[in-house]
C-alpha positions in Angstrom: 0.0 0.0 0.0 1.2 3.5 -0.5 1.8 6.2 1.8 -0.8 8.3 2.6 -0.4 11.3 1.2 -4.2 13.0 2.3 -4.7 13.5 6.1 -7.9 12.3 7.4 -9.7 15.6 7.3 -8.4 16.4 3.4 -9.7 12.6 2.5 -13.0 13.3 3.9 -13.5 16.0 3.1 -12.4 15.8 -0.6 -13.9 11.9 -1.2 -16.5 12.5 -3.4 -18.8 9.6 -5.1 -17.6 8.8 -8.6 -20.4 7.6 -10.5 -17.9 8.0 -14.3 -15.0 5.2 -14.2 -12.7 5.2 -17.0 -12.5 1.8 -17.3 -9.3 0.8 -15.9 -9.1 -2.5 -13.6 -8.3 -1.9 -10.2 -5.5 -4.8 -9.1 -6.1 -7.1 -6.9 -3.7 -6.3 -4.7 -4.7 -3.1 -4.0 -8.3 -3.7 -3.6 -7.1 -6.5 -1.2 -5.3 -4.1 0.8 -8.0 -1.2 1.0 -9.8 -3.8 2.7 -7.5 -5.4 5.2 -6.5 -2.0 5.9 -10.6 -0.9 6.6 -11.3 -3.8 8.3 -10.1 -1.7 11.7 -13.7 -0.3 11.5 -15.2 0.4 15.0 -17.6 -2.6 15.3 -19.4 -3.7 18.7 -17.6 -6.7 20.5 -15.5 -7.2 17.8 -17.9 -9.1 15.9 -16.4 -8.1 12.5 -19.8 -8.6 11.1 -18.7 -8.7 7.4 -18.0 -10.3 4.2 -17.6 -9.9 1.2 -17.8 -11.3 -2.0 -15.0 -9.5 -4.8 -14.8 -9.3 -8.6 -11.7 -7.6 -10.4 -10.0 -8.8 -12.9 -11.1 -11.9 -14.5 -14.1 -12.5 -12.7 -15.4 -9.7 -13.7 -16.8 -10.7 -17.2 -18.6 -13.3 -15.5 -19.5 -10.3 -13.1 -20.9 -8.4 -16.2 -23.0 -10.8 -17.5 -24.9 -11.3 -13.7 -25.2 -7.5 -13.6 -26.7 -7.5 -17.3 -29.4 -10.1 -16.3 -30.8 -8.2 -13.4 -29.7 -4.2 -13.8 -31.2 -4.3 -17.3 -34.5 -4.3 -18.0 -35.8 -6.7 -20.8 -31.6 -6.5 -22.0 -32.5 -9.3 -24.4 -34.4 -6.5 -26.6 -32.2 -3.9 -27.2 -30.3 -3.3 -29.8 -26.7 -3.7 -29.4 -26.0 0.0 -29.3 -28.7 0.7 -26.8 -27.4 -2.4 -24.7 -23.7 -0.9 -24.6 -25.0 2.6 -22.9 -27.3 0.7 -20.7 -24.1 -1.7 -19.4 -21.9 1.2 -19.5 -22.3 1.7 -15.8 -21.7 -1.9 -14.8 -18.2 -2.1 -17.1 -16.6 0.6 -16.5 -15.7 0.0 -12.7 -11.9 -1.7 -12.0 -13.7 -3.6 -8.8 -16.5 -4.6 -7.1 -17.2 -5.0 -3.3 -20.7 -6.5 -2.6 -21.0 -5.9 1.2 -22.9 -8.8 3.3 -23.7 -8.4 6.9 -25.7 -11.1 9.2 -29.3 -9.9 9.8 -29.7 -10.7 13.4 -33.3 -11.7 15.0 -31.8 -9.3 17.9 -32.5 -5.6 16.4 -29.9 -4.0 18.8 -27.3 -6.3 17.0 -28.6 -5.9 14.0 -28.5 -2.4 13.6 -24.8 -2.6 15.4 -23.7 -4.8 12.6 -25.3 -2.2 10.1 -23.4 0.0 11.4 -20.1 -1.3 11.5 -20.2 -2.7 7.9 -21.0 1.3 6.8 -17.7 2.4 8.7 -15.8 -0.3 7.0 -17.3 1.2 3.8 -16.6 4.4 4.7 -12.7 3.5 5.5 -12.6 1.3 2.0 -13.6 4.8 0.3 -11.0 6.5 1.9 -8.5 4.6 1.8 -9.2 4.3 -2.1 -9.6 7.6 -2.7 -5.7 8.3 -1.1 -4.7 5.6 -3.6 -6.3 7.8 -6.4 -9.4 5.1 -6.6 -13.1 6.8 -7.4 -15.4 4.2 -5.2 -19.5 4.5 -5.6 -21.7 3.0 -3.3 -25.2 1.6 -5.0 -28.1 -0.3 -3.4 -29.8 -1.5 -6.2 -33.4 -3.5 -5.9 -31.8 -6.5 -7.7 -29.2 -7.1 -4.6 -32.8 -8.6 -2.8 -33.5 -10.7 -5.8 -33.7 -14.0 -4.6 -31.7 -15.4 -7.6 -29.0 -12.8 -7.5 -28.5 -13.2 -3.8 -27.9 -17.0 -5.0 -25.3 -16.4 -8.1 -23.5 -14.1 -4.9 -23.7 -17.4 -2.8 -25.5 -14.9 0.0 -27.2 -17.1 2.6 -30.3 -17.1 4.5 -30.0 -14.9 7.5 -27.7 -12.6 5.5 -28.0 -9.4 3.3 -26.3 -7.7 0.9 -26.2 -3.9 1.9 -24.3 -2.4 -0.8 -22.6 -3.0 -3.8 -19.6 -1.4 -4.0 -18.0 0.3 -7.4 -14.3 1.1 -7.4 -11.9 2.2 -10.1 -10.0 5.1 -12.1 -11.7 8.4 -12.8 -10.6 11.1 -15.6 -12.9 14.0 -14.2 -13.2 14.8 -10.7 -16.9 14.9 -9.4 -18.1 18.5 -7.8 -18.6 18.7 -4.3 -22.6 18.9 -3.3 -23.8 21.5 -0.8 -24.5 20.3 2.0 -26.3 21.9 5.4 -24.8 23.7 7.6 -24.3 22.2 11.4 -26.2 24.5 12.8 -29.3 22.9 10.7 -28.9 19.5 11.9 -27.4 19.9 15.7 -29.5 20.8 18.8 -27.9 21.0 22.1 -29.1 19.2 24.9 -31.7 21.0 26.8 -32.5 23.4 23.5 -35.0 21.4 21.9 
């Protein structure tokens, strides 16, 4: 892995969502160490309530074709041309990270292990984004799809809360306003 060359306040605040990859694979090896590296996530009891199931490089072809059969509508009837835009978004990402967490009966545990899997998403964006590595994360319907949650080998009692897009950008998304703190935080006994 490389140095870090952003402080944690210059990678948070400059990670932005990159929705436009350019198409150039993301190595195993470095996706591989984004997430040992943001598997140090805060997570209650230590219960490292993750996995994850990975395509880069060759898998994802294989990858590809999964993504055509349930992100594109009625694929089969499109014109090549028209099919090509619609996959665009699915083939241009180096990497994928589908994120699985255990959904426990217990709702206090449950939305525990929620939450740790979103800080170790949060840390894999950062730490990509210090390598120079655009991440997205999407929750499309299909990642419920009994059938998709199958050709991800997902089991029953588990769910797959995101799936993860990483790879190369040429243009540099713009920041989004967002609200100021004073909209958003009371102080205790203000309310």
């Amino acid at each position: 892995m490389n140095e870090q060359s952003l402080s944690v306040r210059e990678a948070i605040l400059q990670r932005r969502s990159v929705k436009v990859f350019n198409g150039q694979p993301v190595e195993r090896d470095t996706l591989m160490s984004i997430l040992d590296e943001a598997k140090w996530a805060p997570n209650h009891g230590v219960r490292e309530p993750w996995r994850m199931v990975v395509a880069c490089g060759e898998e994802l072809n294989e990858l590809h074709t999964v993504l055509r059969d349930f992100g594109v509508a009625k694929w089969n009837d499109l014109s090549e041309e028209d099919l090509a835009k619609q996959m665009k978004k699915f083939i241009t990402p180096g990497a994928y990270v589908f994120m699985i967490v255990p959904e426990d009966a217990r709702q206090k545990e449950r939305l525990e292990d929620y939450a740790a899997a979103s800080m170790f998403i949060q840390n894999a964006q950062l730490l990509a984004w210090d390598l120079g590595i655009g991440s997205c994360w999407k929750t499309p319907g299909f990642l419920d799809a009994p059938k998709f949650r199958e050709t991800l080998g997902v089991k029953q009692g588990e769910r797959i809360i995101s799936m993860l897009q990483f790879g190369y950008f040429d243009v540099m998304p713009k920041a989004k306003p967002r609200k100021a703190v004073e909209e958003f935080v009371t102080f205790f006994g203000k309310n």
